[in-house]
C-alpha positions in Angstrom: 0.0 0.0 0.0 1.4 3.4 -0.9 0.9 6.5 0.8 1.9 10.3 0.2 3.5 12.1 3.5 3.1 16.2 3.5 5.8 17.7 5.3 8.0 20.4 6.4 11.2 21.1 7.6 14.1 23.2 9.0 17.1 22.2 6.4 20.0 23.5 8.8 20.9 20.9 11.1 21.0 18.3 7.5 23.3 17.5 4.6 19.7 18.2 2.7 17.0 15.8 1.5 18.8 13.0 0.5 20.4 10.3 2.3 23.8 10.7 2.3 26.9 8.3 4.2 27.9 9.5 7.7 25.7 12.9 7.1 22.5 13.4 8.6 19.4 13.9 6.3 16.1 14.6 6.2 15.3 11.0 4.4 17.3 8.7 6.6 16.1 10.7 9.5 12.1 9.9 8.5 13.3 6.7 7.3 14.4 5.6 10.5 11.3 6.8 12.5 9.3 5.2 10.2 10.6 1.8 10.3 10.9 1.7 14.0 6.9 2.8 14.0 5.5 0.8 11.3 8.1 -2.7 12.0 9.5 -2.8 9.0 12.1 -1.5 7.2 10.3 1.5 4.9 12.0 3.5 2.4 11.3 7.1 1.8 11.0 8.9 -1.8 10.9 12.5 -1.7 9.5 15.0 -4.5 13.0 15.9 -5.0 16.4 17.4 -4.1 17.0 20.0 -1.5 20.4 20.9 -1.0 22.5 21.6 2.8 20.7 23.8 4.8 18.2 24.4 2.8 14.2 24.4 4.1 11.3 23.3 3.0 7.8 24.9 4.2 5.4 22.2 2.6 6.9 19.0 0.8 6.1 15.5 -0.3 7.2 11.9 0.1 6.1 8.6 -0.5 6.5 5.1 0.8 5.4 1.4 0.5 3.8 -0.2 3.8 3.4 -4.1 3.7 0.0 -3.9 5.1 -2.8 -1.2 4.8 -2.0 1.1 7.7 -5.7 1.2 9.7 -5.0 4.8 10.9 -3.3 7.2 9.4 -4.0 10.0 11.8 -2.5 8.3 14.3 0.3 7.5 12.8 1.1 11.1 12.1 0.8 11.7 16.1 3.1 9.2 16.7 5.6 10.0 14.1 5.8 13.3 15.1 6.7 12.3 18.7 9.5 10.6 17.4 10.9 12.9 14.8 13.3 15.5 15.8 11.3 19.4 16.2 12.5 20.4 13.4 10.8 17.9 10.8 6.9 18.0 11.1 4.6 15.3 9.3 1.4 17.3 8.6 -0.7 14.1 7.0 -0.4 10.6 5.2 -2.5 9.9 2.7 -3.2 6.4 1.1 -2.5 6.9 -3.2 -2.8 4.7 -6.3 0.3 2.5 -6.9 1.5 4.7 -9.7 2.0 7.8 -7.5 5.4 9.2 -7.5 6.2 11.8 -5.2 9.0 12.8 -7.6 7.8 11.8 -11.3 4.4 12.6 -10.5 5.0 15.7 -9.9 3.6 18.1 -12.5 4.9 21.6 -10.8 6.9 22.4 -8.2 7.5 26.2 -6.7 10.5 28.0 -4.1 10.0 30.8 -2.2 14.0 33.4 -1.3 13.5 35.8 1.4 15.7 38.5 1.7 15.9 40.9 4.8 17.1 44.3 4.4 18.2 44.5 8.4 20.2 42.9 11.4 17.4 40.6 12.6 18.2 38.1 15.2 15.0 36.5 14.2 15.3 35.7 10.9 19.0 34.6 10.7 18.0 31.1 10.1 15.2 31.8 7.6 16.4 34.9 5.4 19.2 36.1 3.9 20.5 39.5 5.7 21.5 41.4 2.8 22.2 45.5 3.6 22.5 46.6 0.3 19.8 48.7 -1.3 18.6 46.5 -4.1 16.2 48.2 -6.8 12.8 45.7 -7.1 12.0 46.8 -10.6 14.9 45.9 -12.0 15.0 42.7 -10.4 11.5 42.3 -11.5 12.1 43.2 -15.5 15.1 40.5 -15.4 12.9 37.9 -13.2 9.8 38.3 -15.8 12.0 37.5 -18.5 12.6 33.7 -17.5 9.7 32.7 -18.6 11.3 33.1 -22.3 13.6 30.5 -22.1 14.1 27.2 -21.3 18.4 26.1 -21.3 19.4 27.5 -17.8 22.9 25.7 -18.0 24.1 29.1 -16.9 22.4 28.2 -13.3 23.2 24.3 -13.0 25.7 23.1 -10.5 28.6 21.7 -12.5 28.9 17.7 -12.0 25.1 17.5 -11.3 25.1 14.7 -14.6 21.6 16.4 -15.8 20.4 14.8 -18.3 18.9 18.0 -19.5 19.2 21.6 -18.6 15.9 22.6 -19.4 13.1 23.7 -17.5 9.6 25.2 -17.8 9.1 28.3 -15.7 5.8 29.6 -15.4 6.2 32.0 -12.9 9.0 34.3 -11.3 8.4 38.0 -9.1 9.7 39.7 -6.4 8.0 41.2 -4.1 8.0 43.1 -0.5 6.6 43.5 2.3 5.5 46.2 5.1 8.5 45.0 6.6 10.3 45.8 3.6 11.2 42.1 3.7 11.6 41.1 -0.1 10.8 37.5 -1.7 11.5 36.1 -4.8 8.8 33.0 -5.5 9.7 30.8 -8.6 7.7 28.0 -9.7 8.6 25.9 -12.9 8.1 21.8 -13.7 11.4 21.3 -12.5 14.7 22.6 -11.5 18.1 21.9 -11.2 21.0 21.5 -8.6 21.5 25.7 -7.0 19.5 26.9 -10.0 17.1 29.2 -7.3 19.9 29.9 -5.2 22.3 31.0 -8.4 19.2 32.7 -10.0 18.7 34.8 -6.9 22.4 35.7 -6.5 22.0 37.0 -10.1 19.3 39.0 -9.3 20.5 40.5 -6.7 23.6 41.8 -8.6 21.3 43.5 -11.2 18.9 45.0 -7.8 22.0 46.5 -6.8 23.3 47.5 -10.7 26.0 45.1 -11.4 24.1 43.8 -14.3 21.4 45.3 -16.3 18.1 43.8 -17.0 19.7 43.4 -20.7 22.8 41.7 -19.3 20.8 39.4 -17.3 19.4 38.0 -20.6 22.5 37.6 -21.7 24.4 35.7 -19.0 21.0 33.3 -19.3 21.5 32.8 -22.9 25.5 32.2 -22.4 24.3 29.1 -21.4 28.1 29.9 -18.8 27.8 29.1 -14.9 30.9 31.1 -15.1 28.9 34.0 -16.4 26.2 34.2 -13.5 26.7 35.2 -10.1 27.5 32.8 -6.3 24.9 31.7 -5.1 22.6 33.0 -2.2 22.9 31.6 1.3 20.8 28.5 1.1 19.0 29.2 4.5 16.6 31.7 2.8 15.4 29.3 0.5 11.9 27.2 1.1 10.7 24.2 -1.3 6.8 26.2 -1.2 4.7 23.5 -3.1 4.4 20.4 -4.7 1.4 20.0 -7.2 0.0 17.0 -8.6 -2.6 16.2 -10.8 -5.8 16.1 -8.7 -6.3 12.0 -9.7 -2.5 11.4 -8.1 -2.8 13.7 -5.3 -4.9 17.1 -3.9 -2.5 19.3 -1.2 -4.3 18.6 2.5 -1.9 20.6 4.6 -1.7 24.6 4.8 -0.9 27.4 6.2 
């Protein structure tokens, strides 16, 4: 019997999503209290890829139980008892065989925060950045993603991609009354540090290292050596997974 888990979690205390030898992760860690719980050995598989230290407010897994699991609700209490406070299981729903968590995934979206101030309170959610970064301009070179689709110029080297291209159907900045800003993303896939690259590079153009018309450019060089480091991975939140409603209809939100 397969089942969908919604989740979320505080990426800084883990090597990221995927299990990984004598690192902590977020899959062997939800492995492990799953197969002490359930009495058998269960094997998690996420919706994809997050990388060290980086967070995820809603996200979604799936695994195989031998036998039908009689209630799921209370299988969420428990699991949560044992998981560490900073992984929270919101439900676990029973799917067709053919659900993927990963494959079956039709869209996926990220959320950056950046916050223009010392804030003791957001250090492990936001990227502290002091500079005075201009919105619009961010927001003419963000709007133009959505012409292309070859982002080699934003894929980790050695990530053996099979392809570079992506579908983005969305990308904006915005701000708050806080004057908190947030760049949300959403596309049918992405690759390795592609948001966290993509955000670095925006932020040089905010604060007029690159035009809006340079930003094109570095994006069709199809160069990582052309766009900017990457931002600081503990602003960046996996936002949502969607699914087809026959595979899977989002139950947890907030």
């Amino acid at each position: 019997m397969r089942y969908f888990l919604e989740l979320r979690y505080d990426g800084a205390a883990y090597c990221g999503w995927q299990r990984q030898p004598d690192q902590p992760s977020v899959q062997q860690t939800l492995e492990q209290a799953l197969s002490t719980l359930l009495r058998e050995e269960v094997r998690v598989t996420g919706a994809g890829r997050t990388d060290t230290g980086v967070n995820a407010s809603y996200y979604v897994a799936h695994f195989d139980a031998t036998e039908p699991v009689a209630d799921p609700g209370r299988v969420v209490y428990k699991l949560n008892f044992l998981l560490p406070g900073d992984i929270a299981v919101g439900s676990m729903t029973p799917v067709g065989d053919e659900a993927h968590a990963r494959f079956s995934a039709c869209e996926r979206e990220y959320r950056y925060f950046i916050e223009p101030r010392k804030n003791p309170f957001t250090r492990g959610s936001a990227w502290q950045y002091y500079v005075p970064l201009d919105m619009e301009r961010m927001n003419e070179a963000a709007a133009a993603l959505a012409e292309y689709s070859d982002f080699t110029s934003f894929a980790k080297l050695n990530s053996n991609n099979k392809t570079n291209i992506c579908r983005i159907m969305h990308a904006a900045w915005t701000e708050d009354e806080r004057g908190v800003m947030r760049f949300t993303i959403r596309a049918d896939r992405f690759l390795r540090n592609m948001v966290r690259s993509l955000v670095g590079t925006l932020v040089d153009v905010g604060r007029g290292r690159y035009t809006p018309d340079e930003f094109r450019a570095i994006v069709e060089s199809r160069d990582l050596a052309r766009s900017s480091g990457g931002a600081p991975a503990q602003g960046l939140f996996l936002s949502d997974v969607r699914y087809a409603p026959e595979v899977f209809e989002r139950t947890m939100f907030y």
